[in-house]
N, C-alpha and C positions, 0 to 999 in steps of 0.2 A: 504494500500500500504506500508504503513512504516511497518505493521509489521510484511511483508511477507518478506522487505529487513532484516530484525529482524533477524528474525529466517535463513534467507541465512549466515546470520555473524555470529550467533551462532553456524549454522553447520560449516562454517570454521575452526571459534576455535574449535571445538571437532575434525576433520578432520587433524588443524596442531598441535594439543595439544601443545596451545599459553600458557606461564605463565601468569598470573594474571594481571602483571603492560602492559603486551604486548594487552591483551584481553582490558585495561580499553583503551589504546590508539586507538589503533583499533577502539572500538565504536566511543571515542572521535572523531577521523578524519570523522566517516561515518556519524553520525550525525550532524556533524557543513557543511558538502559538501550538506545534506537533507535540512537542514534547511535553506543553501544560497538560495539553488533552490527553496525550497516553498516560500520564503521573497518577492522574485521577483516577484511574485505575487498573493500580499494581498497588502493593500493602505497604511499600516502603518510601517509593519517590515522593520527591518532594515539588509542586513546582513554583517557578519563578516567580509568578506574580501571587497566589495565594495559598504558598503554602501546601496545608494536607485540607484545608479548606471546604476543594470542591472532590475529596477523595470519597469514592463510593462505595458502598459493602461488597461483602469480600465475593459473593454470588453474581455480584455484576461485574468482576473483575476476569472478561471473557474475550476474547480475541475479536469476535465478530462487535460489540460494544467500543473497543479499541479502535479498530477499523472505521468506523462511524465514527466516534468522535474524533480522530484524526485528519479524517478528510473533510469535515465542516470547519474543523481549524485551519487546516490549509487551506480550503477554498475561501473565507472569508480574508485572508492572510494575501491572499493572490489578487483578490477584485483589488483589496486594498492598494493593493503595489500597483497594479497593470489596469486601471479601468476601463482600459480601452480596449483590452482582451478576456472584458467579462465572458462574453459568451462561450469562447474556448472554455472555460473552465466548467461554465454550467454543460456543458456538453460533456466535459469529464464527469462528473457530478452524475449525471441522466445513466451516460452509461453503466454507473455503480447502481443503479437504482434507489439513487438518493435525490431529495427535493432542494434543489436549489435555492428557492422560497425561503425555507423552511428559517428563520432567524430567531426564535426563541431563543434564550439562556436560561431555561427550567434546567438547573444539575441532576433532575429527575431521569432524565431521558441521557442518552451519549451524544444526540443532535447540540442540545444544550449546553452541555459539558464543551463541547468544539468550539461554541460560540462563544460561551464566557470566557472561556480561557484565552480564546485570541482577542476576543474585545479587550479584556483587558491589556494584554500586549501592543498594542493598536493605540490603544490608549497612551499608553507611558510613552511609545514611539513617536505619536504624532509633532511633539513639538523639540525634537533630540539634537537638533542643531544643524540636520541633513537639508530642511527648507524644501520638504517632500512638494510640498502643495505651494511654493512658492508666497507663502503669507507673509517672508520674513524679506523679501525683494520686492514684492507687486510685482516679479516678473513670473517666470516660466518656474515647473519645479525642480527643484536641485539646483536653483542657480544663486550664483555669490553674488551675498549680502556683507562684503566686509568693506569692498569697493577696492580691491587689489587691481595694484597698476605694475606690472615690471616695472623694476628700476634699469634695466638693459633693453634696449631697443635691434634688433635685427640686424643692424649695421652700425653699432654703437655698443661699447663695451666698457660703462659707465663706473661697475662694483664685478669685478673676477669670481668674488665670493656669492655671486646672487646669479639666480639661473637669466637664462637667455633664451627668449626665444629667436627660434630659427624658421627660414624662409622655407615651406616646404612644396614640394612636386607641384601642386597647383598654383605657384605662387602665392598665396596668402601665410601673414607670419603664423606660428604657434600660437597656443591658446591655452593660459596653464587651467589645468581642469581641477574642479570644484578646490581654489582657495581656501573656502570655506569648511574645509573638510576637518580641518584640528580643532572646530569647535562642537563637531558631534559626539553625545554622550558615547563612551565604550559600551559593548554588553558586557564582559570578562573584567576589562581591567577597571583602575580608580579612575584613574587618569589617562590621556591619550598616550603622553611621552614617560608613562611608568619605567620599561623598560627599554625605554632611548638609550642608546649609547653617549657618550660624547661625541660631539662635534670633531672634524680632524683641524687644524690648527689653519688659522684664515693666512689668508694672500697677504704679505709676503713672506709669512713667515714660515711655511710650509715649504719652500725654496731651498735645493740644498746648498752646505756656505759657499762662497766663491772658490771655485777653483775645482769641487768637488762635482760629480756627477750624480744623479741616480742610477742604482743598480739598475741590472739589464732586468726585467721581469723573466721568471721561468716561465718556458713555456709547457703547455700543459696539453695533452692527448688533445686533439679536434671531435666533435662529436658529431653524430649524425644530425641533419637538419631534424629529424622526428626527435630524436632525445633534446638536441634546444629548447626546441620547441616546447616540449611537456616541463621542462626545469622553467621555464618563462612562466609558464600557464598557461591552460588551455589546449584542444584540440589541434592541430595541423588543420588549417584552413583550407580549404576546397574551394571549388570555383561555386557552389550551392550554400556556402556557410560565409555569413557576413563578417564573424566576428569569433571567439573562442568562447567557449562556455563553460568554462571550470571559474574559479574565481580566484580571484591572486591569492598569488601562494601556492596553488598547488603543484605538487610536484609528482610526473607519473614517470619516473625514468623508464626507459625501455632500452632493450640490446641494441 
Protein backbone atom coordinates (compact mmCIF):
# COMPACT_ATOMS: atom_id res chain seq x y z
CA UNK A 1 0.00 0.00 0.00
CA UNK A 2 2.73 2.45 0.98
CA UNK A 3 4.37 1.91 -2.10
CA UNK A 4 1.68 2.31 -4.47
CA UNK A 5 1.03 5.96 -2.47
CA UNK A 6 5.06 5.89 -3.44
CA UNK A 7 5.06 5.83 -6.80
CA UNK A 8 1.58 8.29 -6.91
CA UNK A 9 4.06 11.10 -5.36
CA UNK A 10 6.62 10.32 -7.53
CA UNK A 11 4.53 10.79 -10.40
CA UNK A 12 3.45 14.03 -9.09
CA UNK A 13 6.92 15.21 -8.88
CA UNK A 14 7.75 14.27 -12.41
CA UNK A 15 4.12 15.77 -13.41
CA UNK A 16 4.83 19.36 -11.55
CA UNK A 17 8.72 19.12 -12.16
CA UNK A 18 9.01 19.89 -8.17
CA UNK A 19 12.86 21.13 -7.35
CA UNK A 20 14.67 18.86 -5.02
CA UNK A 21 14.25 20.64 -1.59
CA UNK A 22 10.25 20.87 -2.68
CA UNK A 23 10.40 16.90 -3.60
CA UNK A 24 12.22 16.08 -0.09
CA UNK A 25 9.40 18.06 1.65
CA UNK A 26 6.69 16.71 0.00
CA UNK A 27 7.71 13.16 0.92
CA UNK A 28 8.44 14.42 4.34
CA UNK A 29 4.61 15.63 5.00
CA UNK A 30 3.29 12.22 3.03
CA UNK A 31 5.07 10.12 5.10
CA UNK A 32 4.93 11.44 8.61
CA UNK A 33 0.48 11.93 7.71
CA UNK A 34 1.23 7.60 6.76
CA UNK A 35 2.86 6.95 9.49
CA UNK A 36 0.39 8.95 12.07
CA UNK A 37 -2.31 6.80 10.55
CA UNK A 38 -0.56 3.28 10.64
CA UNK A 39 0.62 4.21 14.72
CA UNK A 40 -2.94 4.35 15.46
CA UNK A 41 -2.92 1.01 15.19
CA UNK A 42 -0.01 -1.08 16.30
CA UNK A 43 0.08 -1.31 20.41
CA UNK A 44 3.40 0.59 20.74
CA UNK A 45 3.96 3.47 18.10
CA UNK A 46 3.64 6.54 18.87
CA UNK A 47 2.65 9.35 16.46
CA UNK A 48 3.89 12.64 15.70
CA UNK A 49 1.34 14.89 16.16
CA UNK A 50 -0.92 13.12 18.99
CA UNK A 51 0.80 10.82 20.46
CA UNK A 52 -1.05 7.39 21.44
CA UNK A 53 -4.20 9.67 21.28
CA UNK A 54 -5.86 8.44 18.35
CA UNK A 55 -4.50 4.74 19.13
CA UNK A 56 -7.33 2.12 18.64
CA UNK A 57 -8.13 -1.36 20.41
CA UNK A 58 -6.03 -3.93 20.18
CA UNK A 59 -9.06 -5.92 17.62
CA UNK A 60 -8.98 -3.00 15.28
CA UNK A 61 -5.31 -3.29 15.04
CA UNK A 62 -5.61 -5.22 11.49
CA UNK A 63 -3.93 -4.89 8.24
CA UNK A 64 -6.94 -4.36 6.08
CA UNK A 65 -7.83 -1.12 8.87
CA UNK A 66 -4.11 -0.08 8.36
CA UNK A 67 -4.49 -0.06 4.70
CA UNK A 68 -7.57 2.24 4.81
CA UNK A 69 -6.27 4.44 7.17
CA UNK A 70 -3.18 4.97 5.38
CA UNK A 71 -4.37 5.68 2.19
CA UNK A 72 -6.86 8.42 3.40
CA UNK A 73 -3.78 9.89 4.92
CA UNK A 74 -1.93 9.86 1.92
CA UNK A 75 -4.55 10.96 -0.25
CA UNK A 76 -5.47 13.89 1.78
CA UNK A 77 -1.48 14.56 2.18
CA UNK A 78 -1.31 14.58 -1.96
CA UNK A 79 -4.42 16.84 -2.89
CA UNK A 80 -2.61 18.96 -0.26
CA UNK A 81 0.64 19.09 -2.01
CA UNK A 82 -0.42 18.71 -5.84
CA UNK A 83 -4.05 20.21 -6.22
CA UNK A 84 -3.88 20.39 -9.57
CA UNK A 85 -3.59 16.45 -9.77
CA UNK A 86 -6.41 15.91 -7.47
CA UNK A 87 -8.14 13.61 -9.79
CA UNK A 88 -5.04 11.24 -10.25
CA UNK A 89 -5.34 10.52 -6.98
CA UNK A 90 -9.11 10.08 -6.52
CA UNK A 91 -8.79 7.69 -9.27
CA UNK A 92 -6.04 5.88 -7.16
CA UNK A 93 -8.49 6.17 -4.37
CA UNK A 94 -11.61 4.44 -6.75
CA UNK A 95 -9.41 1.88 -7.62
CA UNK A 96 -8.97 0.73 -3.93
CA UNK A 97 -12.60 0.99 -3.55
CA UNK A 98 -12.26 3.76 -1.30
CA UNK A 99 -14.59 7.02 -1.28
CA UNK A 100 -12.79 9.82 -2.12
CA UNK A 101 -15.47 12.10 -0.55
CA UNK A 102 -15.30 10.58 2.33
CA UNK A 103 -13.57 13.50 4.92
CA UNK A 104 -14.69 12.60 8.23
CA UNK A 105 -12.13 12.53 11.21
CA UNK A 106 -14.55 10.09 13.51
CA UNK A 107 -11.19 7.95 15.07
CA UNK A 108 -14.02 5.42 15.05
CA UNK A 109 -13.61 4.30 11.60
CA UNK A 110 -9.79 3.90 9.95
CA UNK A 111 -11.22 6.48 7.14
CA UNK A 112 -11.12 8.93 10.11
CA UNK A 113 -8.01 8.00 11.63
CA UNK A 114 -6.37 8.84 7.95
CA UNK A 115 -7.87 12.13 8.08
CA UNK A 116 -7.17 13.21 11.50
CA UNK A 117 -4.00 12.29 11.48
CA UNK A 118 -2.95 14.06 8.20
CA UNK A 119 -5.14 17.02 9.15
CA UNK A 120 -3.24 17.45 11.71
CA UNK A 121 0.18 17.37 9.85
CA UNK A 122 -1.39 19.63 7.25
CA UNK A 123 -1.82 21.77 9.82
CA UNK A 124 1.55 22.35 11.67
CA UNK A 125 2.98 22.35 7.83
CA UNK A 126 0.88 24.87 6.40
CA UNK A 127 2.74 27.87 7.74
CA UNK A 128 6.78 26.02 8.07
CA UNK A 129 8.55 28.65 6.23
CA UNK A 130 8.35 26.80 2.67
CA UNK A 131 5.50 29.70 1.51
CA UNK A 132 3.47 26.52 0.14
CA UNK A 133 0.55 28.79 -0.87
CA UNK A 134 2.44 31.63 -1.54
CA UNK A 135 0.78 33.84 1.41
CA UNK A 136 4.15 34.86 2.60
CA UNK A 137 5.00 36.75 -1.11
CA UNK A 138 1.58 37.48 -2.68
CA UNK A 139 3.37 35.74 -5.32
CA UNK A 140 3.35 32.14 -6.74
CA UNK A 141 3.85 29.08 -4.14
CA UNK A 142 7.35 28.21 -2.95
CA UNK A 143 8.54 31.59 -4.00
CA UNK A 144 11.01 33.92 -1.94
CA UNK A 145 9.88 36.05 0.55
CA UNK A 146 13.25 37.30 1.84
CA UNK A 147 13.90 39.51 -1.26
CA UNK A 148 17.48 37.83 -2.05
CA UNK A 149 19.48 39.76 -4.63
CA UNK A 150 23.04 38.16 -5.63
CA UNK A 151 25.62 40.06 -4.66
CA UNK A 152 27.64 38.72 -8.16
CA UNK A 153 26.28 39.50 -11.25
CA UNK A 154 27.01 37.00 -14.56
CA UNK A 155 29.97 39.11 -15.66
CA UNK A 156 30.88 40.75 -12.59
CA UNK A 157 32.76 39.17 -9.75
CA UNK A 158 31.91 41.54 -6.96
CA UNK A 159 32.52 38.89 -3.36
CA UNK A 160 34.78 35.22 -4.50
CA UNK A 161 33.01 34.12 -1.25
CA UNK A 162 29.22 34.51 -2.57
CA UNK A 163 27.82 32.24 -5.22
CA UNK A 164 27.49 33.52 -8.95
CA UNK A 165 25.36 33.10 -11.07
CA UNK A 166 26.02 31.83 -14.44
CA UNK A 167 24.84 32.41 -18.03
CA UNK A 168 23.25 29.33 -19.10
CA UNK A 169 22.60 27.38 -22.69
CA UNK A 170 19.56 29.45 -23.39
CA UNK A 171 21.14 32.55 -22.51
CA UNK A 172 19.36 33.69 -19.43
CA UNK A 173 21.51 34.00 -16.08
CA UNK A 174 20.90 31.45 -13.05
CA UNK A 175 18.22 31.73 -10.76
CA UNK A 176 19.36 30.67 -7.08
CA UNK A 177 16.38 28.41 -6.18
CA UNK A 178 14.18 28.83 -3.07
CA UNK A 179 16.47 31.48 -0.88
CA UNK A 180 14.12 31.07 1.26
CA UNK A 181 14.72 27.73 2.02
CA UNK A 182 16.81 28.13 5.63
CA UNK A 183 13.89 29.53 7.14
CA UNK A 184 11.79 26.29 6.84
CA UNK A 185 10.90 24.40 10.18
CA UNK A 186 13.06 20.99 10.15
CA UNK A 187 10.83 17.79 10.63
CA UNK A 188 14.01 15.79 12.47
CA UNK A 189 16.40 18.31 13.46
CA UNK A 190 16.09 21.65 16.01
CA UNK A 191 17.48 23.79 13.88
CA UNK A 192 18.24 23.82 10.06
CA UNK A 193 22.37 24.29 10.56
CA UNK A 194 22.28 21.70 13.63
CA UNK A 195 24.63 19.65 12.13
CA UNK A 196 26.44 22.27 9.80
CA UNK A 197 29.92 21.80 9.50
CA UNK A 198 32.13 24.82 9.50
CA UNK A 199 32.50 27.15 6.84
CA UNK A 200 36.06 26.57 4.97
CA UNK A 201 38.09 29.79 5.49
CA UNK A 202 36.86 32.84 3.13
CA UNK A 203 38.91 34.45 0.18
CA UNK A 204 41.99 35.38 0.69
CA UNK A 205 42.70 33.59 3.09
CA UNK A 206 42.01 30.07 1.97
CA UNK A 207 45.06 30.90 -0.71
CA UNK A 208 48.04 28.98 -0.29
CA UNK A 209 51.38 31.27 1.10
CA UNK A 210 53.37 32.60 -1.72
CA UNK A 211 55.53 30.76 -3.27
CA UNK A 212 53.64 27.54 -2.33
CA UNK A 213 51.39 25.40 -4.53
CA UNK A 214 48.35 23.23 -3.86
CA UNK A 215 48.69 19.66 -3.87
CA UNK A 216 47.82 17.92 -7.11
CA UNK A 217 44.38 16.24 -6.12
CA UNK A 218 44.22 12.29 -6.27
CA UNK A 219 42.63 11.03 -8.72
CA UNK A 220 40.13 8.61 -8.18
CA UNK A 221 38.44 5.57 -10.35
CA UNK A 222 35.83 7.22 -13.20
CA UNK A 223 32.48 5.95 -12.69
CA UNK A 224 29.96 4.96 -14.83
CA UNK A 225 27.45 7.61 -16.09
CA UNK A 226 24.60 5.36 -14.34
CA UNK A 227 26.55 5.06 -10.97
CA UNK A 228 26.82 9.20 -11.20
CA UNK A 229 24.17 9.59 -11.67
CA UNK A 230 22.22 7.54 -8.78
CA UNK A 231 25.33 9.16 -6.08
CA UNK A 232 23.74 12.67 -7.42
CA UNK A 233 20.05 11.55 -7.03
CA UNK A 234 17.62 10.21 -8.93
CA UNK A 235 16.99 8.02 -11.81
CA UNK A 236 19.20 8.37 -15.22
CA UNK A 237 17.00 10.46 -17.35
CA UNK A 238 15.37 9.35 -20.45
CA UNK A 239 14.03 11.18 -23.24
CA UNK A 240 10.05 10.26 -21.56
CA UNK A 241 11.38 11.44 -17.97
CA UNK A 242 11.48 15.37 -17.36
CA UNK A 243 13.35 15.20 -14.27
CA UNK A 244 14.74 12.56 -11.43
CA UNK A 245 12.41 11.21 -8.89
CA UNK A 246 14.33 10.18 -5.91
CA UNK A 247 14.94 13.16 -3.63
CA UNK A 248 18.29 14.53 -2.60
CA UNK A 249 20.33 12.58 -1.14
CA UNK A 250 19.76 9.52 -2.26
CA UNK A 251 22.19 7.21 -3.03
CA UNK A 252 21.49 3.94 -5.38
CA UNK A 253 25.13 2.82 -6.35
CA UNK A 254 25.08 0.39 -8.90
CA UNK A 255 28.11 -1.93 -10.61
Amino acid sequence: MALRWNAALLDAVRAARFAPMLTARALAIVHTCTYDAWAAHEARALGTMFGDALRRPPQEHTLAAKEVAVSYAAFRALVNLFPSQSTVFERVMEEMGLDPTYESTDPSTPAGVGNAACGAVLTWRAHDGANQFGDLSGGSPYSDYTGYVPVNSPTQLADPGRWQPLITPAGTPQVFLAPHWRHVTPFALTAADQFRPDPPPEYPNALPPAGRSRPAPQRRPRRSEQSRRRILGGRPRDRNSPGPLEPPGAVRLTP
